[in-house]
SERO-4910 file (N, C-alpha, C, O; in steps of 0.05 Angstrom, whole numbers):
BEGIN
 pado doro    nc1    nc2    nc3   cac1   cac2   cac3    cc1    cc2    cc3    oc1    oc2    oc3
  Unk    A   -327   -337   1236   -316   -337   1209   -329   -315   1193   -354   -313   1192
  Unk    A   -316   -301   1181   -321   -275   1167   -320   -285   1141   -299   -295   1131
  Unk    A   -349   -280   1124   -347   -286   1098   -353   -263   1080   -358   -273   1058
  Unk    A   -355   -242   1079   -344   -219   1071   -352   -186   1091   -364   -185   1112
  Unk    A   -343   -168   1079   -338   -152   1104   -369   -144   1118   -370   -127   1135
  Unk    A   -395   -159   1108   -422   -150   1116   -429   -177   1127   -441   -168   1146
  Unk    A   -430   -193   1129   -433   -217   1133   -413   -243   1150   -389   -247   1146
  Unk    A   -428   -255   1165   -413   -280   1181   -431   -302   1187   -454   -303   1179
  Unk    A   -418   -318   1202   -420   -352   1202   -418   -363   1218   -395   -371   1221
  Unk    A   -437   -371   1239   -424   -377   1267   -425   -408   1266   -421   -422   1246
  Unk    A   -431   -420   1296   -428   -449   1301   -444   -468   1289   -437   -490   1283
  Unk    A   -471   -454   1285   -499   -469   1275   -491   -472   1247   -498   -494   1239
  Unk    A   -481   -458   1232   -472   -447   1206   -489   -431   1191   -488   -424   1168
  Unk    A   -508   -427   1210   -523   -404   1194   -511   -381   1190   -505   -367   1210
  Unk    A   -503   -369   1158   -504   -344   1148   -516   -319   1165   -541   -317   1166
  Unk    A   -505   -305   1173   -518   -271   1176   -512   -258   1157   -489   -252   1153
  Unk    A   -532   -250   1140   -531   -237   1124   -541   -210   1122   -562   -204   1133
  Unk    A   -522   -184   1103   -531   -162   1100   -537   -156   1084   -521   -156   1065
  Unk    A   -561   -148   1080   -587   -147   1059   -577   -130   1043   -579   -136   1019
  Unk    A   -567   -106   1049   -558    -82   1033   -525    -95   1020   -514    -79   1004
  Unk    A   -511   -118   1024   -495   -128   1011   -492   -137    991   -505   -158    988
  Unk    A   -472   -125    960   -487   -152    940   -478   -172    929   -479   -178    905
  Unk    A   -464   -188    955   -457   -212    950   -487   -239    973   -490   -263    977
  Unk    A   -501   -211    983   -526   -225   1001   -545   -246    980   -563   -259    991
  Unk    A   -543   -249    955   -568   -263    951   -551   -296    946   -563   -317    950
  Unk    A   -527   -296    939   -511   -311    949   -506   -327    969   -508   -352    969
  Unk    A   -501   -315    983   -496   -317   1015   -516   -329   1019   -511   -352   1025
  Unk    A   -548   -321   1020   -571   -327   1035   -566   -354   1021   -561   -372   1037
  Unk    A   -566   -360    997   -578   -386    989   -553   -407   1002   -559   -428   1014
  Unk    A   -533   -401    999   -507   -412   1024   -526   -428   1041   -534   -451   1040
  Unk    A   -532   -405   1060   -537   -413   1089   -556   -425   1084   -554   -443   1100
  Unk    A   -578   -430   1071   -600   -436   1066   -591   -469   1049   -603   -488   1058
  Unk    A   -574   -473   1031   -559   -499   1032   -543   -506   1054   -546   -530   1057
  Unk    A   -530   -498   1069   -511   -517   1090   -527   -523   1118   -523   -542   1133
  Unk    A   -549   -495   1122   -560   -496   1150   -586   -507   1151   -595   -523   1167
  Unk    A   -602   -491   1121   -625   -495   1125   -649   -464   1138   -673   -462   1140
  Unk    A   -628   -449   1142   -626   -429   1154   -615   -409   1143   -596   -416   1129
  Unk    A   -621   -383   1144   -609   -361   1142   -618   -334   1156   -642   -333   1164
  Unk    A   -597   -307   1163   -613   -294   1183   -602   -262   1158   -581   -257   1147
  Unk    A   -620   -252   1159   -624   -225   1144   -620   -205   1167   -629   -205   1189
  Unk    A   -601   -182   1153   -601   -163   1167   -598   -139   1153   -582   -136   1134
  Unk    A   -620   -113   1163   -613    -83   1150   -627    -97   1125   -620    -99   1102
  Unk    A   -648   -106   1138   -679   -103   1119   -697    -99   1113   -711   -109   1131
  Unk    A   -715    -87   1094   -726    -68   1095   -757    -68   1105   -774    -54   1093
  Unk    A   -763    -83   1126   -792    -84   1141   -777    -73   1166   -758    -85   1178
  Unk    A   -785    -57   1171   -789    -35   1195   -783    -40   1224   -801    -51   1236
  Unk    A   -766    -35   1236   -771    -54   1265   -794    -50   1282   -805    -67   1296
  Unk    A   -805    -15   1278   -823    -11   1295   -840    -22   1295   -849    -27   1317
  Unk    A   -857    -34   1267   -874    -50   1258   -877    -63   1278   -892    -59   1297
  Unk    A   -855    -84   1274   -855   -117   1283   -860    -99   1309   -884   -100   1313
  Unk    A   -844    -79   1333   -861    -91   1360   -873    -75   1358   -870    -63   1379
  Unk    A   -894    -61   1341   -917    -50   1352   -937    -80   1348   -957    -81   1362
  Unk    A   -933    -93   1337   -952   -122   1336   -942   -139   1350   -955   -159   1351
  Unk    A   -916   -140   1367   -911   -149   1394   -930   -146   1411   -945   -161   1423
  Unk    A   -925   -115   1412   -946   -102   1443   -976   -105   1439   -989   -114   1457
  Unk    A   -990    -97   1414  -1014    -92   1415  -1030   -124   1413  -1054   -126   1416
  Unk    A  -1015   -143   1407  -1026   -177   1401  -1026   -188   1426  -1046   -200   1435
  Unk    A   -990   -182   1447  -1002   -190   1469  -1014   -179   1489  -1013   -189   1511
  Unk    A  -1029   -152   1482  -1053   -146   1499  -1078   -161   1496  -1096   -165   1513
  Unk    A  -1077   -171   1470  -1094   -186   1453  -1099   -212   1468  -1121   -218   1475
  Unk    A  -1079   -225   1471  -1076   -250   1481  -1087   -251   1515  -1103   -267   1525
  Unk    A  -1071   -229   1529  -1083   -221   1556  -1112   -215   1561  -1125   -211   1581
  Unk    A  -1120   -215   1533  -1156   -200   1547  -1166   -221   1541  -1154   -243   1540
  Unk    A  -1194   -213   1535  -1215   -237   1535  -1231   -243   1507  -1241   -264   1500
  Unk    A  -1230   -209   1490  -1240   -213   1465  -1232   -234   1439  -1243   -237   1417
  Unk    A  -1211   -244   1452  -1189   -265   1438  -1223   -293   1422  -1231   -301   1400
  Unk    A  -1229   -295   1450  -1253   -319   1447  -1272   -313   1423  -1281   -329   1407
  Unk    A  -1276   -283   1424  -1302   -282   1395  -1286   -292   1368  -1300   -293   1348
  Unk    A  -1261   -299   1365  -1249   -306   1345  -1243   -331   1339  -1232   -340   1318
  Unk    A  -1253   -346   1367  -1245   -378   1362  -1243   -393   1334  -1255   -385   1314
  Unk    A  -1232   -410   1333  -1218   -428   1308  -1243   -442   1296  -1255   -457   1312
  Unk    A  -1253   -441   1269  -1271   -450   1259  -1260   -477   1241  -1242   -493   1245
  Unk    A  -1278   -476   1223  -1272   -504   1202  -1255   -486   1177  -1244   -500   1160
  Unk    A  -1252   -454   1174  -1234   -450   1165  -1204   -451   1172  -1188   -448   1153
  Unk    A  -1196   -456   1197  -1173   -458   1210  -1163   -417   1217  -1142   -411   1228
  Unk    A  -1184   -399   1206  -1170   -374   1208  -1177   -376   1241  -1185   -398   1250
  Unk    A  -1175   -352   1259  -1183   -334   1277  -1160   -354   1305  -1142   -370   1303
  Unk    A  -1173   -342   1324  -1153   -359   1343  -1149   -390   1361  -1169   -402   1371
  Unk    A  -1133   -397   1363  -1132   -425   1375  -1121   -431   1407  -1098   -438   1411
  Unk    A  -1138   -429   1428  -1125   -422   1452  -1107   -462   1452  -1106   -482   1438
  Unk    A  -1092   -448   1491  -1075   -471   1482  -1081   -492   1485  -1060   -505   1484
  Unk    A  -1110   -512   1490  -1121   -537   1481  -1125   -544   1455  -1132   -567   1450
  Unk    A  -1122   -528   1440  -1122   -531   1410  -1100   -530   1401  -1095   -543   1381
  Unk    A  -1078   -514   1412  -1044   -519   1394  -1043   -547   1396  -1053   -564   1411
  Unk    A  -1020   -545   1366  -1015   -568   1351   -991   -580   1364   -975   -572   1380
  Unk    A   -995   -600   1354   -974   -630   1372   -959   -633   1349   -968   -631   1326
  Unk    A   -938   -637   1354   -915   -636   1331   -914   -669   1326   -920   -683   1345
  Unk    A   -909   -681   1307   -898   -702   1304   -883   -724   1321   -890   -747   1326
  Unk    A   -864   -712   1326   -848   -721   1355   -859   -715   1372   -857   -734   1388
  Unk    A   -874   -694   1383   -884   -695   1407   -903   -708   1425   -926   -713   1418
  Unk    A   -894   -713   1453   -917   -727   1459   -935   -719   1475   -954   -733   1483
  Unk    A   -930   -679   1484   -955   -666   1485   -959   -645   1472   -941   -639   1456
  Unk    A   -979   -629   1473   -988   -609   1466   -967   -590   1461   -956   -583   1482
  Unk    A   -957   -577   1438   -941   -554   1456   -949   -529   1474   -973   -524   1477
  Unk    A   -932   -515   1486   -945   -494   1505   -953   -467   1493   -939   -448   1501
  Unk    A   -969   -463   1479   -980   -435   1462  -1004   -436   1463  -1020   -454   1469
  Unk    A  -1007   -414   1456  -1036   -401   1445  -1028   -382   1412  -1010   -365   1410
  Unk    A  -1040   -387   1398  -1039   -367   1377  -1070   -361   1350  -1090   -374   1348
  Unk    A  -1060   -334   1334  -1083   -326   1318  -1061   -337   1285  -1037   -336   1282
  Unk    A  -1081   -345   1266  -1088   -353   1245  -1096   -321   1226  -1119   -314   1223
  Unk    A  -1078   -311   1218  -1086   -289   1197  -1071   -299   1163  -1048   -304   1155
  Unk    A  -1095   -300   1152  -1093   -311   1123  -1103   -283   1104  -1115   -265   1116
  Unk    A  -1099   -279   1080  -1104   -251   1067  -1131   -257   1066  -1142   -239   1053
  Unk    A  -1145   -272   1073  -1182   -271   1054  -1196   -279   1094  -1221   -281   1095
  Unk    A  -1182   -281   1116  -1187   -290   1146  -1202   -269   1155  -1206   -247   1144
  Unk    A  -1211   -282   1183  -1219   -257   1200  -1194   -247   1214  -1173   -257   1218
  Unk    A  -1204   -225   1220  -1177   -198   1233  -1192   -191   1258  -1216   -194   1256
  Unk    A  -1183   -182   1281  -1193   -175   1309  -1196   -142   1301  -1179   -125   1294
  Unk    A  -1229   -141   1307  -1228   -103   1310  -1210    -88   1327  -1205    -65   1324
  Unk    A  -1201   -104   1349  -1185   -108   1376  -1156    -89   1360  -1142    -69   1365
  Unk    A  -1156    -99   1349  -1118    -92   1342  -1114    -76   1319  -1133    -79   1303
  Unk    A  -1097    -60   1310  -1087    -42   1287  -1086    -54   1266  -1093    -77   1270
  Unk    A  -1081    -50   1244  -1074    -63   1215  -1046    -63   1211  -1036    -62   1188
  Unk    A  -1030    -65   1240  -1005    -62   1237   -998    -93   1223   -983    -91   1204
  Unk    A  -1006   -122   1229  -1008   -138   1222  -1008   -145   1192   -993   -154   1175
  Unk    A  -1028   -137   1194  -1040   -136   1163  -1017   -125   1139  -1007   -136   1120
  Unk    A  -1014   -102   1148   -985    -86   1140   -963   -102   1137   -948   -105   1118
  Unk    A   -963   -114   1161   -930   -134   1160   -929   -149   1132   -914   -148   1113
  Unk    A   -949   -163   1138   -967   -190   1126   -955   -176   1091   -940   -190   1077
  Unk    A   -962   -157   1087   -952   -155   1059   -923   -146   1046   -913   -150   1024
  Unk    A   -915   -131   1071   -887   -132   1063   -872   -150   1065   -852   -149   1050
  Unk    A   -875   -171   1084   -864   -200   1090   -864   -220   1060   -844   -233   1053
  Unk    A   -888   -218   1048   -897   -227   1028   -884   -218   1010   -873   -236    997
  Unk    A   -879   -195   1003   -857   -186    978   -838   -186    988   -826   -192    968
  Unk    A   -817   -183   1007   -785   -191   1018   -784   -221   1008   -767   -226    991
  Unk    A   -800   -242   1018   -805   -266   1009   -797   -275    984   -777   -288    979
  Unk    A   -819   -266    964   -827   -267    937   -786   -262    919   -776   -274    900
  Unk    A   -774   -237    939   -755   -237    924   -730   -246    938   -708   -238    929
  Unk    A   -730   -264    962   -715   -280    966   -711   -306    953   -690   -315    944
  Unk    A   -735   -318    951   -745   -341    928   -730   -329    910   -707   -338    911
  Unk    A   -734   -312    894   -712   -305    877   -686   -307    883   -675   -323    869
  Unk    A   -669   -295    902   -642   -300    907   -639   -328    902   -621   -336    886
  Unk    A   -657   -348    914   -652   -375    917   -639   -398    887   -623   -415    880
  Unk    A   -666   -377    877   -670   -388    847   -645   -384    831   -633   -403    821
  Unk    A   -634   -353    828   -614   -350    816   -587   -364    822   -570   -367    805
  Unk    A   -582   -373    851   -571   -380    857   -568   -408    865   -553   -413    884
  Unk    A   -581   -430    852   -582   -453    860   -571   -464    828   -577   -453    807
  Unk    A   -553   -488    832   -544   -500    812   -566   -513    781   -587   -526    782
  Unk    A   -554   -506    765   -576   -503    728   -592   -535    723   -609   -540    706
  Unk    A   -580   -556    745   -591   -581    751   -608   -589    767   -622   -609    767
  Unk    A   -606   -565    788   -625   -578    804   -649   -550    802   -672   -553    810
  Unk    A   -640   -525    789   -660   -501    776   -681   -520    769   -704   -520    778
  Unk    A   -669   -540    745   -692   -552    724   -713   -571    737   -732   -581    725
  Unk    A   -708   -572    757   -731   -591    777   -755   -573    783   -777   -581    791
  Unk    A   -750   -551    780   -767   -532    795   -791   -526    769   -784   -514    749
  Unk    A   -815   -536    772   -839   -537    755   -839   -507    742   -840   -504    717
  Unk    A   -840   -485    762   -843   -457    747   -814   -447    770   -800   -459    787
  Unk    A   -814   -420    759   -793   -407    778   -806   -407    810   -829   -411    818
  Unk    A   -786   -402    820   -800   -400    851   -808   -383    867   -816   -389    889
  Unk    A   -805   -352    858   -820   -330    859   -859   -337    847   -881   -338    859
  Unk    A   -854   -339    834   -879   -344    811   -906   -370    825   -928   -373    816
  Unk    A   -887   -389    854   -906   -411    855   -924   -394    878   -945   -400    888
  Unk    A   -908   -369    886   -924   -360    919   -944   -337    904   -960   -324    917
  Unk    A   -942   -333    870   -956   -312    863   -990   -314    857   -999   -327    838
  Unk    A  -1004   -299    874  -1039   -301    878  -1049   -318    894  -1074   -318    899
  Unk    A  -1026   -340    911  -1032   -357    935  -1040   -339    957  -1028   -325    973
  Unk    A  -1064   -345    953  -1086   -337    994  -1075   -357   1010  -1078   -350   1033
  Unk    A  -1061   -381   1008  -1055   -397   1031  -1029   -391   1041  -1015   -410   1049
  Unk    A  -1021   -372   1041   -992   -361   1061  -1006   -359   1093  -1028   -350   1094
  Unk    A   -996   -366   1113  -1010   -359   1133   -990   -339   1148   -967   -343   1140
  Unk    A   -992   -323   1163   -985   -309   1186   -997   -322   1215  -1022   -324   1216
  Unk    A   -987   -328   1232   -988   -338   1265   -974   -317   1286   -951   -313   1291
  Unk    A   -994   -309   1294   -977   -290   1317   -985   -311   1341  -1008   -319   1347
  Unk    A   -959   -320   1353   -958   -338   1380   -947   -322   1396   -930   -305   1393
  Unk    A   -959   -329   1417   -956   -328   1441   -951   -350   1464   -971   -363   1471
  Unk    A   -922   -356   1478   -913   -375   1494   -918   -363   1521   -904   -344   1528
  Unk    A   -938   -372   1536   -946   -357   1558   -919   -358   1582   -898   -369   1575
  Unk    A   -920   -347   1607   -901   -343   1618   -900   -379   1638   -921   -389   1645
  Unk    A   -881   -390   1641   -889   -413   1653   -892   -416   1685   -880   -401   1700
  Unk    A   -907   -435   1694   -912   -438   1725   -897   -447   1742   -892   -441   1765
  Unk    A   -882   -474   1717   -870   -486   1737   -883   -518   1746   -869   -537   1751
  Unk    A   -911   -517   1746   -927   -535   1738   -928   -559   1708   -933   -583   1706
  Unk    A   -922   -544   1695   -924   -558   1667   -917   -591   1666   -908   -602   1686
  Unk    A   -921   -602   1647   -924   -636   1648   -885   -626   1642   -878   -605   1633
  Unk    A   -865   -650   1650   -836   -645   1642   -836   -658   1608   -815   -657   1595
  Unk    A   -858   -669   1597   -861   -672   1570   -860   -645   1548   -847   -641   1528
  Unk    A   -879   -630   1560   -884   -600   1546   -861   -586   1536   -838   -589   1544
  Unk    A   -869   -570   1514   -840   -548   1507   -855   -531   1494   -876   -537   1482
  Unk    A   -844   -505   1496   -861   -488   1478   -865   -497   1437   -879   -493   1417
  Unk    A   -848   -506   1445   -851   -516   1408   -835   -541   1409   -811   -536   1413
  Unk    A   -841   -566   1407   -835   -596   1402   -808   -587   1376   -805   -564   1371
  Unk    A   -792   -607   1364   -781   -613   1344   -799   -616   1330   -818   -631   1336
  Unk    A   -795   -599   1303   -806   -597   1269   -799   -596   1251   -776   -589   1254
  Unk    A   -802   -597   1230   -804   -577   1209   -833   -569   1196   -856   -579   1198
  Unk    A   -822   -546   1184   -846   -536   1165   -845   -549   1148   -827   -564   1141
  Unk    A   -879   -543   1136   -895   -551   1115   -896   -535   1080   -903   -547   1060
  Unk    A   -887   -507   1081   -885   -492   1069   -861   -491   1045   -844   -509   1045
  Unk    A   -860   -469   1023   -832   -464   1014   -812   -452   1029   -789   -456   1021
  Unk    A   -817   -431   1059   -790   -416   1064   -816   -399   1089   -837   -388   1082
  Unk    A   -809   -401   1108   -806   -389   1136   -793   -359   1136   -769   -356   1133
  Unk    A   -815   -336   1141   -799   -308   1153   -809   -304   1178   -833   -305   1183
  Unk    A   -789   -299   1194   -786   -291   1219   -771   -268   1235   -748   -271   1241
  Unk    A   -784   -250   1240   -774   -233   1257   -763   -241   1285   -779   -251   1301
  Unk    A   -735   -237   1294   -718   -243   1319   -736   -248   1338   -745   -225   1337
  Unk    A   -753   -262   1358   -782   -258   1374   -767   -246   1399   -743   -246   1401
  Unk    A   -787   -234   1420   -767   -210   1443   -758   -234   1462   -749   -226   1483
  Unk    A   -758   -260   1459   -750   -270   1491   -733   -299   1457   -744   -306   1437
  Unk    A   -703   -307   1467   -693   -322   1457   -710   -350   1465   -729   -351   1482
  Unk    A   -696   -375   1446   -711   -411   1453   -716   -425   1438   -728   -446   1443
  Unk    A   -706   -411   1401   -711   -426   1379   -685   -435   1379   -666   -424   1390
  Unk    A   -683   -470   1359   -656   -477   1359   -655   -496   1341   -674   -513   1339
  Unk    A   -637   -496   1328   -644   -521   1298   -625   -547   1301   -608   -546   1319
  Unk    A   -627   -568   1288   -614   -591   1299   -591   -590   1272   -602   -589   1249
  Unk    A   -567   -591   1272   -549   -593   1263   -540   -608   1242   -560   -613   1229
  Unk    A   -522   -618   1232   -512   -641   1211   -496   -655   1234   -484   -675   1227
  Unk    A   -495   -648   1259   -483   -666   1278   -495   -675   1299   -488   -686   1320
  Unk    A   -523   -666   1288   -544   -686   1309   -544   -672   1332   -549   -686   1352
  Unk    A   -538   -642   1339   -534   -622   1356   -555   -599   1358   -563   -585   1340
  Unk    A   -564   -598   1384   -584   -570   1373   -562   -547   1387   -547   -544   1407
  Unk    A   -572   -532   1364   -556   -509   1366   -577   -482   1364   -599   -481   1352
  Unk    A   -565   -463   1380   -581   -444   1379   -577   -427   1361   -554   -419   1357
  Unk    A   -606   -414   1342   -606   -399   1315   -598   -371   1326   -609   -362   1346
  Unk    A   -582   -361   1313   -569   -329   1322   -586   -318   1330   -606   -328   1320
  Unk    A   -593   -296   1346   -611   -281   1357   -602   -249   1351   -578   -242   1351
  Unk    A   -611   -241   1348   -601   -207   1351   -625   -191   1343   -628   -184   1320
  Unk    A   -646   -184   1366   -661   -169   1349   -667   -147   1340   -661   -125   1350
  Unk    A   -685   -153   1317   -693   -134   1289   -681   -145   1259   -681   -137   1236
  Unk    A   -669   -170   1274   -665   -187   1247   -684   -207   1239   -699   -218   1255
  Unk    A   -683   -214   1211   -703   -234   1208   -687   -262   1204   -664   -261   1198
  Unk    A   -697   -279   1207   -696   -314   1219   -704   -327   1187   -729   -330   1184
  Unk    A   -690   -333   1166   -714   -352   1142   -704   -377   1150   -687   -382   1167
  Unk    A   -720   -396   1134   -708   -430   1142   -732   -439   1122   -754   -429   1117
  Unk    A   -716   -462   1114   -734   -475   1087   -752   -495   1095   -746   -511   1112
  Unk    A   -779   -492   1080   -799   -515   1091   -793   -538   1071   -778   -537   1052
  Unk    A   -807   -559   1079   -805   -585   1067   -818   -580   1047   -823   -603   1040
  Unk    A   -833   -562   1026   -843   -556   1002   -816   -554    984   -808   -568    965
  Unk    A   -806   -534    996   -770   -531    977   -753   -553    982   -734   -551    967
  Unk    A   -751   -573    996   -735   -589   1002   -754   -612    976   -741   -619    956
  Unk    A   -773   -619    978   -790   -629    958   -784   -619    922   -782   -635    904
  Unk    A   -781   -590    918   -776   -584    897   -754   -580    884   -749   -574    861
  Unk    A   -736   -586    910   -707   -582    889   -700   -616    896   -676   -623    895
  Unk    A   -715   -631    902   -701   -653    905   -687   -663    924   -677   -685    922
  Unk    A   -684   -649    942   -669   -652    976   -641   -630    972   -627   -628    992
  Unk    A   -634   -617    951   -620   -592    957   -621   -574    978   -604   -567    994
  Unk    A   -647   -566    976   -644   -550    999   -665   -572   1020   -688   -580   1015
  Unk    A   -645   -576   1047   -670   -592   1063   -683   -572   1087   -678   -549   1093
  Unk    A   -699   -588   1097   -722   -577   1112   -706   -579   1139   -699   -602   1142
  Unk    A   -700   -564   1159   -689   -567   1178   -710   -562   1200   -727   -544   1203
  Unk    A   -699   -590   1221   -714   -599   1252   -701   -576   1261   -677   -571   1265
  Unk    A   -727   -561   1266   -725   -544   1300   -745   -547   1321   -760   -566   1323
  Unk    A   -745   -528   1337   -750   -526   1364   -750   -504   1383   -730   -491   1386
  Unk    A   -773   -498   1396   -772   -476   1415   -764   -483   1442   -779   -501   1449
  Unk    A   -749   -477   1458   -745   -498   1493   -753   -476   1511   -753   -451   1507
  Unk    A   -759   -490   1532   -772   -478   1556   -745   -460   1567   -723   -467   1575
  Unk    A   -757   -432   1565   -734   -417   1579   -736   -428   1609   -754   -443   1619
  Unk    A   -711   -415   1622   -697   -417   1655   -700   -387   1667   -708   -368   1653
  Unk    A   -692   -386   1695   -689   -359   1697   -725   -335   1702   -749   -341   1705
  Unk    A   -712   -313   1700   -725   -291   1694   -748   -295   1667   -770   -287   1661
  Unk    A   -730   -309   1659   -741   -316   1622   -768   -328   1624   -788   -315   1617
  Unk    A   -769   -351   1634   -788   -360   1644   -822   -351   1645   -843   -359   1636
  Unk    A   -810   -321   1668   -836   -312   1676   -845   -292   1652   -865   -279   1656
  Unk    A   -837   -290   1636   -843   -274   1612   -855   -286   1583   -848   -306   1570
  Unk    A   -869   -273   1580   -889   -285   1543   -865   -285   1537   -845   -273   1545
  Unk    A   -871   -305   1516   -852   -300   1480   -871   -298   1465   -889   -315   1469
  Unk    A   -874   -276   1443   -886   -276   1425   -866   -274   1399   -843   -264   1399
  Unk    A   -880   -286   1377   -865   -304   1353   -887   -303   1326   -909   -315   1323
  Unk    A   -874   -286   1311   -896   -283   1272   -886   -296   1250   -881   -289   1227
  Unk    A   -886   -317   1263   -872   -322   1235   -893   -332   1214   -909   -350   1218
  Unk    A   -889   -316   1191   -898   -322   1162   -897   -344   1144   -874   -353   1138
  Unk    A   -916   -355   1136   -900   -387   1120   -914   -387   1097   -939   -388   1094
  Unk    A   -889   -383   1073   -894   -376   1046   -915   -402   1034   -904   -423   1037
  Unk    A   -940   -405   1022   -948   -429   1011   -951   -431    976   -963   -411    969
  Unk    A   -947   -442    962   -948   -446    933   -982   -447    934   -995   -456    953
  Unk    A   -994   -435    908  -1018   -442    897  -1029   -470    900  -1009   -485    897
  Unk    A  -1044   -481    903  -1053   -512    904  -1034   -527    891  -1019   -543    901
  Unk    A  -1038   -517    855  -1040   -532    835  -1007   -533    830   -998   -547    813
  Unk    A   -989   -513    851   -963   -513    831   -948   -543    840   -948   -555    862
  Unk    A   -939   -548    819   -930   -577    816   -898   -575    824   -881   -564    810
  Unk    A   -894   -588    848   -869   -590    875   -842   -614    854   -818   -615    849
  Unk    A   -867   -631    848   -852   -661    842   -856   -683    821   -871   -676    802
  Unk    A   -848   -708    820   -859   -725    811   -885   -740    822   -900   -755    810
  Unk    A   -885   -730    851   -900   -735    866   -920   -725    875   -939   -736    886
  Unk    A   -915   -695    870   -941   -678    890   -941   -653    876   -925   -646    859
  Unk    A   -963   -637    886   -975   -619    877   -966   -600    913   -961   -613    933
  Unk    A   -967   -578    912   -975   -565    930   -994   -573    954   -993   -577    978
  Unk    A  -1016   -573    931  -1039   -587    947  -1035   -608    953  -1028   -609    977
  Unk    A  -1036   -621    948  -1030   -660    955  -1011   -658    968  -1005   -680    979
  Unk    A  -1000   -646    971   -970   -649    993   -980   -633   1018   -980   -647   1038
  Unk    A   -988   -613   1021  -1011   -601   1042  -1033   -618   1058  -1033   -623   1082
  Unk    A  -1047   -625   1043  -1067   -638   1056  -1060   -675   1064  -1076   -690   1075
  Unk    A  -1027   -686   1053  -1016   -705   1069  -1008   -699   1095  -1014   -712   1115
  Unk    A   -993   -679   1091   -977   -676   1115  -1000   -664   1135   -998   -671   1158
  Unk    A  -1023   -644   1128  -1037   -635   1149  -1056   -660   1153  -1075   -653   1167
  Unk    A  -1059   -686   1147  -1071   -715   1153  -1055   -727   1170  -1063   -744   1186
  Unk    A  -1030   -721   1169  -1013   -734   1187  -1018   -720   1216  -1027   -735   1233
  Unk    A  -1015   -697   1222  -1018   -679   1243  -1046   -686   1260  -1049   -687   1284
  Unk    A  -1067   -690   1237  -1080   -691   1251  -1090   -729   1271  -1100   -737   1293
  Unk    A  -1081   -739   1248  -1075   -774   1264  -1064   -769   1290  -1074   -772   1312
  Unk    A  -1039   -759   1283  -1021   -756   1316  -1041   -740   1337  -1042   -749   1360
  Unk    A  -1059   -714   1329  -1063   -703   1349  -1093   -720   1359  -1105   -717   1381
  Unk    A  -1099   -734   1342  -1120   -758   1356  -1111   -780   1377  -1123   -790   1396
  Unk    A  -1087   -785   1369  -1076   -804   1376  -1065   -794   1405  -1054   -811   1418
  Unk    A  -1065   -771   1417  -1062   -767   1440  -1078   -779   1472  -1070   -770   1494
***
């Protein structure tokens, strides 16, 4: 389905959107109400970028200097895969390894500042998608929103960046495992660069997982349960999922950056929560389950 001459709509109903269109800020917030989802295209972070921090992270991941970075009580540096997180639904581990880069974190001497780089342009594409959202969301459910929603991600250090890595599989694996369980985020809004090997897939309004468009050098957004919290369930938080490729696929990494926008502590989501208090519930929950293993 063709919804204007830059833009379409496939099965999932996620929006593809063309960034350089200017009916796109529109559109995004569309897809971003019906799917939960939306996919940007002919935008302005770089492709080469994104895989020069493909290639140079998973050399990263392949060597050994990975370990001087291990995961502290700040949660920055890296988490091999006895430490990835257990999703909610899940009833193991998922299958990753990944690094924790936060603007104030440790960074690997190991790798370029190509990261780092992303890290800020991601952050301002972000900042003014929140805007599209804003302008574009109905003057009733706008007024729920404590401050504008550009304005809650502004001077927040807690945005994180995750460069993962889904190792290639054996074949071995428990038949419980998946590279990424069913979720949602915790955040206001998810950026994602297309990752080089497909397996992300969102669960539907028909109780269907469907697979999120792929084409890469496009970017992937999807709303966290922070925005689903602030507009009141307008925009909801959509269950996804990474699945175990087949095939060729298989024997190959996936590596995956996705960005996750966070509000200041203090910005006020609800009647109920704060940023913070809504953070440190949901990261109490995660961690019950991953005891409870």
């Amino acid at each position: 389905m063709t919804l204007s001459g830059q833009s379409s709509v496939g099965e999932s109903g996620v929006i593809s959107v063309d960034y350089r269109d200017p009916n796109a800020p529109a559109l995004f917030a569309r897809s971003l109400r019906q799917s939960g989802f939306g996919v940007l295209r002919n935008h302005p972070i770089p492709q080469d970028l994104v895989e020069q921090i493909y290639s140079e992270w998973l050399a990263f991941f392949d060597g050994d200097d990975k370990m001087k970075y291990l995961v502290g009580e700040k949660h920055d540096g890296y988490f091999p895969p006895h430490r990835a997180e257990t999703a909610k639904t899940g009833k193991k581990r998922d299958l990753k390894e990944y690094y924790h880069i936060y603007s104030w974190g440790r960074y690997p001497d190991e790798v370029s500042d190509a990261a780092r780089r992303y890290y800020d342009l991601a952050v301002k594409l972000a900042a003014e998608l929140l805007g599209w959202v804003e302008d574009n969301t109905p003057p009733e459910v706008k007024a729920k929103f404590s401050i504008p929603l550009p304005d809650m991600i502004e001077g927040s250090s807690g945005s994180l960046f995750r460069i993962l890595r889904y190792p290639p599989l054996t074949g071995e694996e428990d038949p419980d495992a998946v590279r990424a369980h069913a979720h949602e985020d915790i955040n206001l809004l998810t950026v994602l660069p297309s990752a080089n090997e497909r397996g992300l897939q969102l669960l539907n309004g028909a109780g269907e997982w469907v697979d999120v468009p792929f084409d890469f050098g496009t970017l992937v957004i999807n709303t966290g349960d922070m925005l689903q919290e602030a507009s009141g369930g307008y925009y909801r938080s959509t269950t996804h999922r990474v699945i175990n490729p087949t095939g060729d696929a298989a024997k190959r990494s996936r590596v995956s950056i996705p960005l996750f926008l966070q509000p200041r502590p203090d910005v006020v989501l609800s009647e109920r929560h704060t940023a913070g208090s809504y953070l440190a519930e949901r990261l109490a929950e995660l961690a019950r389950n991953d005891k409870g293993m």
